[in-house]
N, C-alpha and C positions, 0 to 999 in steps of 0.2 A: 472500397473494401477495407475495411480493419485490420492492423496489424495483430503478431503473434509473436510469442517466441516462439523458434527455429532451432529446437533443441535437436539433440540427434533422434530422440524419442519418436519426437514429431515429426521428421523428416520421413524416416522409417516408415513410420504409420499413414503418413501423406504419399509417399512413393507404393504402398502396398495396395492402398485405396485406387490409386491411379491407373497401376495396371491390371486391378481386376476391373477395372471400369474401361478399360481399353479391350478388354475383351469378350464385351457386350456386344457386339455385333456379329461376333463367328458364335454364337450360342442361340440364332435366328433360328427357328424351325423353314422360315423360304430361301437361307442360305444356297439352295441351288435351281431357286428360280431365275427365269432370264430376268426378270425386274428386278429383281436382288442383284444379280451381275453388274446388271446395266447400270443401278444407280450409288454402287458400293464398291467399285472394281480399284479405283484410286481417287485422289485428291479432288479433281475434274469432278468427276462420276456424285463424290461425297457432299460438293459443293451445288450440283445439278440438284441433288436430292433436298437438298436443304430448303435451294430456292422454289423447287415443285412444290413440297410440304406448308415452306409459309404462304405461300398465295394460293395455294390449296384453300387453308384457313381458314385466310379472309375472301373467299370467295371466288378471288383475282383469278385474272390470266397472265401467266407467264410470257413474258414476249423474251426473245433473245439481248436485248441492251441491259433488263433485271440481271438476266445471267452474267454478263458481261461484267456488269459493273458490279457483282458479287465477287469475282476473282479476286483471290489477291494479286499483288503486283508485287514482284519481288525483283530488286534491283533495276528499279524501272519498267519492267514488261509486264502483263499480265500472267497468270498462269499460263494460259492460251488464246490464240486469236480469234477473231471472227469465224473464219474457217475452218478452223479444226474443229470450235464449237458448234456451227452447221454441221459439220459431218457427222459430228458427234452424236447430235441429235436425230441426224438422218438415221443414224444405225437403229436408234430404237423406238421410229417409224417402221422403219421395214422389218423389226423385231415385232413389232406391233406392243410396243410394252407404252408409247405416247404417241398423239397425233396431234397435225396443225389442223388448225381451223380456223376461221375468221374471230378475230378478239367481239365479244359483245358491245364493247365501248367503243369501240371503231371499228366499222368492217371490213375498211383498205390496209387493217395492221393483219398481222398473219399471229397466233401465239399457238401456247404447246400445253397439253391436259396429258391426263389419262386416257389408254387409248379405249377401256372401258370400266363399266363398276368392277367388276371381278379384281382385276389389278387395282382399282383405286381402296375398294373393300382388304385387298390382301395385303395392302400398303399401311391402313388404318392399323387393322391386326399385329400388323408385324413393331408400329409403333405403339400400340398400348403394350404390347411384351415387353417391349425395350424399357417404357415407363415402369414396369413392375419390377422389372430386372434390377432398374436404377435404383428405385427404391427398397427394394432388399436388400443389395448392396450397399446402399447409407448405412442400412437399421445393422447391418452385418459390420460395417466398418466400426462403430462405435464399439464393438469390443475388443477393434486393435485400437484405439484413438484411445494417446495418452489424456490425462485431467486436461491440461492448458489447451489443447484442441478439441475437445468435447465444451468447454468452456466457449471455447473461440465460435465453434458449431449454434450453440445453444443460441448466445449474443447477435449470431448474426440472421436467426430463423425469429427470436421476439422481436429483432428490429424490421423484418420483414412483416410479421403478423400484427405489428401495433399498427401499421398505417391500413390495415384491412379491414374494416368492421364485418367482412363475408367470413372471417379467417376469428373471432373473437375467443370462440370457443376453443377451438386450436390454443391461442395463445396464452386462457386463462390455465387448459392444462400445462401446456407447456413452463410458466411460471410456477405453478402448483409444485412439477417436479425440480424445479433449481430449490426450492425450499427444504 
């Protein structure tokens, strides 16, 4: 990542950004669904969600060692053990919000999905909102973002879209406007 200056300007406007981007998640419309609960409730919960979402994706099965090994470890420990992550999980089987089944790729591994479309459809939704959400908040941030961080923004979206040829047109505008 490229450096900046850290002026107060910038700080200001980087801390502004920050916490209205922290508060993209209490602005859910399934904020009081049990799936929303279950996979948004704290740190654990935040981390389960992440790892369902990317091997959603790509197709994958979630097995518990992915979860495990997604924890952070702080101070040597994990977030949480084995156990607590079974139980974890147990809860929202018997919520019915995910279910084990046998992994496709091995059918002696045990892994965890959705525990149907409805919930995996309302999971979808609720992240393209969040997608929209984010990205109005960029385009909204840029009129608290002083020059050197609009600059810093700019630099670091053409250095993103020069290695894209899917993204060219993007970046011919995007050049267009630094001129």
């Amino acid at each position: 990542m490229s450096e900046f200056n850290l002026d107060k300007e910038t700080i200001n406007a980087l801390m502004q950004i920050e916490a209205e981007q922290m508060s993209l998640l209490r602005l859910s419309k399934y904020l009081n669904t049990e799936w929303y609960k279950f996979f948004f409730k704290d740190r654990v919960s935040h981390n389960l969600a992440r790892v369902f979402f990317q091997e959603h994706a790509k197709e994958g099965d979630v097995l518990l060692n992915d979860i495990l090994d997604s924890l952070p470890i702080i101070n040597g420990k994990r977030l949480v053990g084995a156990e607590s992550l079974k139980k974890r999980l147990q809860e929202g089987i018997d919520q019915k919000i995910i279910k084990r089944q046998n992994c496709k790729s091995d059918k002696r591994t045990k892994c965890y999905t959705f525990y149907n479309e409805q919930i995996r459809d309302e999971v979808a939704m609720h992240c393209s909102e969040q997608v929209e959400l984010r990205l109005h908040m960029m385009l909204d941030a840029l009129d608290l973002a002083p020059d050197g961080l609009l600059e810093y923004y700019t630099q670091l979206v053409l250095e993103r879209l020069e290695k894209s040829t899917a993204h060219l047109g993007a970046f011919h505008f995007l050049t267009a406007l630094q001129k």
